[in-house]
Every structure is written in C-alpha cells, then in structure tokens.
C-alpha positions, 0 to 999 in steps of 0.5 A, a space after each residue: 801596636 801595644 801588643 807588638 811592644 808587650 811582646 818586644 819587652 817580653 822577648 828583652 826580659 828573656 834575653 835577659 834572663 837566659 844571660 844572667 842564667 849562662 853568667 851564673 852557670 859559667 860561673 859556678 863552673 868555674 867555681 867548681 873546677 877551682 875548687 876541683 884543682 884545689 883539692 887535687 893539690 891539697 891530696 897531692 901534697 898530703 899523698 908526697 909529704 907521706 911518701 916523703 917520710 916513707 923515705 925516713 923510714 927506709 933510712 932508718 932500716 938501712 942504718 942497720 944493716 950487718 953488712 957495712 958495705 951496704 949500709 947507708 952511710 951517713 956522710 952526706 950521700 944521697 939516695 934515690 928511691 922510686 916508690 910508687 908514681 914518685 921519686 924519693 931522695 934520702 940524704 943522711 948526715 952524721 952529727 960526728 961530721 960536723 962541728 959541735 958549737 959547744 966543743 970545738 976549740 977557737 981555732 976550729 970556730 974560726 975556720 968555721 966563721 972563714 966559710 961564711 962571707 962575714 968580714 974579718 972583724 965582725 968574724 972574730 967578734 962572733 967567735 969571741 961571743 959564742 966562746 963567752 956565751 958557753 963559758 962559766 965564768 965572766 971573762 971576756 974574750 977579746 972584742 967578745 960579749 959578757 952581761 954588760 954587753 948584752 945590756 949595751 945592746 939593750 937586749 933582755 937577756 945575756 949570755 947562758 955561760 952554759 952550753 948551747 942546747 940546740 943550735 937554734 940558741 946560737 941566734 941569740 949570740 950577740 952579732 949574730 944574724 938570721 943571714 949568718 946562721 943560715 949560712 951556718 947551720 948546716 954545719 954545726 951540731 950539739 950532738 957529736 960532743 966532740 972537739 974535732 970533726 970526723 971528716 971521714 963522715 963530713 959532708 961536702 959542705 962541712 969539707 969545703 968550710 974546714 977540710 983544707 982541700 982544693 976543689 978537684 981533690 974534693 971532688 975526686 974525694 966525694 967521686 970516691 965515697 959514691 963510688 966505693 958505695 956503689 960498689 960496696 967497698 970500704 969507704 975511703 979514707 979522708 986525703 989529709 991524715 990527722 985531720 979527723 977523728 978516728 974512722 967512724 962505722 955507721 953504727 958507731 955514729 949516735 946521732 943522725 939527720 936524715 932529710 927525705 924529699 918526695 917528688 911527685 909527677 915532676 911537680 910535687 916536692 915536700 919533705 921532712 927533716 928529722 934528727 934521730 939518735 940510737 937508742 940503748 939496746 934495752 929500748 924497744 925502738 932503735 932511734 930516739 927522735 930528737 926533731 921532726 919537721 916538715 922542710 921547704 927548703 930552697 935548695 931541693 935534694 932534685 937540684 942538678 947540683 946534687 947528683 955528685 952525692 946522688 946513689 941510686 938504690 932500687 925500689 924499697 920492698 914491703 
C-alpha cells in the first residue's frame, strides 16, 4: 500500500515536472520567435530607409541632366522608381516656388495666411508680427508685436528684427502655433530670396494657398506639367500672366527639397527629407547639403491622392 502511494506521488511530481518543462519550452519558443520577428523589422527598416536615400541620390544626378526636357523637374512632381524588391517615389520641389518669410510683401503673407483656417483677426495679427519680427526697427504693425509685447506675454525673448534663419524661427512669432505652421510649412522657404514666387515652379499646394485658380484649371494645369514631362516637351506655362517670376530652368533653381519615400513589401515605408542647394562650380561636389532628416510623415508619397503629380521613370542603373 505505502509503495502504491510512493509510486502514485512520484507519477504526480513527474507529471509535474514534464509541464513545467512544455510551460518553459513553449515559452522560450515564443521568445524566440519575438525576437526573430524583431530583428526581421528592424533589417527591413534599415534595408527601406537606405533605399529610400538611394531615391536622393537618383534625384540629385537627375537635376543635371543636358536635356531639360528630361531633367527632373523641381515643381512638385512625383517619381516612381522600382529599385530592387521596393518602390521609390521622389518628390522634388524648387525653394523659388514657394513663399520666402522673409521677403514677400504684406500682401503676399496675407494670401499666405488666407490658406489656412485661422480666423480673420487672428490672420492679420500673425502677419502683422512676422513683418515686425524681420524689421529693424521697433515700429509696430497694426495689432503686430514688438518687445513689449513679448514681454506682455511673458515670453523670455522677443523679436530678431532681423530675418528669420530657417523657417523653423517662424515658431517663435508671437500667436503662432504649432497647428498653424504645420499648415504652413510646406509652403514657406528662406532660401529663394525673392519677393514674389515663381509659380511656373510652385507645387500644387503653394497654387492652391496663392495662385488665384479654380480648381479644375488647376487640375488641368498640373495634368499639363506631368504630361509635357512624360512626353518630354517644355513645361507649360503658368495660366495667369504676371503672376510669377520669370520662367525658371532646373539648373537656374539654387535651392531644392527633395523628399524620398521607400516602400517595401507593401508594408515598409521610411524616407528622408533633404534641402540641398547648388554649389559654385570651383566645389568638388554639385550640391551643398543644407538639411538632411529621417521623415514620418502622415501624408505618404504612396497615398491615392498623389498620383495626379505621379511620373513613372524606369528603374535606375548602376
């Protein structure tokens, strides 16, 4: 009888040992293929993010090509490029065709603020305090903000009555948000040194902010841009004379965004986003870098809504 139960224990301690071992081997398992499916993602991303400056570097050689026709163009245009097991789309964008903070008159910053969905009073506050953040002196702008202020508001700095270094600076206006320059950033540069914008090189946001069209001329004018590409003739011409700077050619334009997506498998999508501006022809490398950063960016380059600016290119050879 004691033998019997001797046994019966043992047979229980077994049992119990023998789960305790599945428990601990399924669950290093499952460890294990964790952080299998870790490492895969983290390869994966690292594989897209350099292919995704691959696209940068295919941009940079297709600014210079002799014939403009088959230039890229830098007016917001989109491009396609199958590299590899992944998709590469290239936006490039002209710092000419966008408004420069620091040169463009009232007028034009209160078109640029009509864009956004700030109301009417609190448009012409912000204008009237970036004009007073560039000027020299300390006259203020009707409802626009000097020192005091800045002090008012009990800020630790005031204006630069200077201008703005990198769009970035425009944060610090006083009533600006961190809502409201998103809205505007795409559209602003400190680079093009211009007063008015060259809108034969403007993207579609930019028009639609300041360009005066109605929505299906736009369209039919961007239908035109991609189209004259794809079949290598000159870009056409903006729809209302005199509201742009002279016709600009891509070499003539200094100062370039360019924004390279990568997508791999359907599922991978990483991208940088780099401001580069042409160097003097005694420099040994054609651009100067003046930004380079990784992107994560809501509105993707793949999204359904940018295949109106989409050009398909072949794939890039070596």
């Amino acid at each position: 009888m004691q033998y019997s139960k001797q046994t019966g224990m043992a047979m229980v301690i077994v049992i119990w040992v023998l789960s305790l071992l599945t428990i601990m081997a399924g669950s290093f398992a499952l460890t294990m293929r964790r952080e299998t499916t870790v490492i895969s993602a983290v390869k994966d991303n690292a594989r897209v993010q350099a292919i995704a400056e691959t696209g940068v570097s295919v941009a940079q050689q297709m600014l210079f090509l002799a014939d403009e026709n088959k230039r890229w163009r830098a007016d917001g245009s989109i491009y396609q490029l199958n590299y590899l097991e992944a998709k590469i789309r290239v936006r490039l964008i002209s710092e000419m065709g966008k408004i420069d903070i620091n040169k463009a008159n009232e007028e034009l910053l209160t078109a640029l603020m009509k864009s956004t969905d700030v109301e009417l009073e609190k448009q012409q506050e912000i204008v009237s305090a970036i004009l007073d953040w560039r000027d020299k002196d300390e006259l203020i702008h009707i409802n626009g903000a000097e020192k005091q202020q800045y002090e008012d508001a009990e800020l630790s700095y005031s204006p630069a009555n200077k201008d703005f270094q990198l769009i970035d600076e425009l944060q610090m206006v006083l009533g600006m948000t961190h809502d409201i320059y998103q809205q505007l950033k795409p559209l602003i540069t400190v680079y093009s040194k211009q007063a008015q914008v060259d809108m034969n090189v403007a993207s579609k946001e930019v028009i639609t902010a300041i360009g005066n069209l109605d929505s299906a001329t736009l369209d039919d004018y961007i239908q035109q841009r991609t189209m004259s590409h794809q079949q290598q003739t000159s870009a056409p011409l903006y729809p209302i004379a005199g509201s742009s700077t002279k016709k600009q050619s891509g070499s003539d334009n200094q100062v370039y965004t360019i924004i390279s997506q990568a997508q791999l498998f359907e599922e991978f999508t990483s991208g940088v986003k780099v401001t580069v501006k042409k160097a003097s022809m005694e420099s040994e490398r054609p651009f100067q870098v003046l930004s380079w950063q990784q992107i994560e960016q809501k509105k993707s380059l793949f999204d359904d809504d940018m295949t109106q600016l989409l050009i398909t290119q072949d794939e890039p050879t070596n």
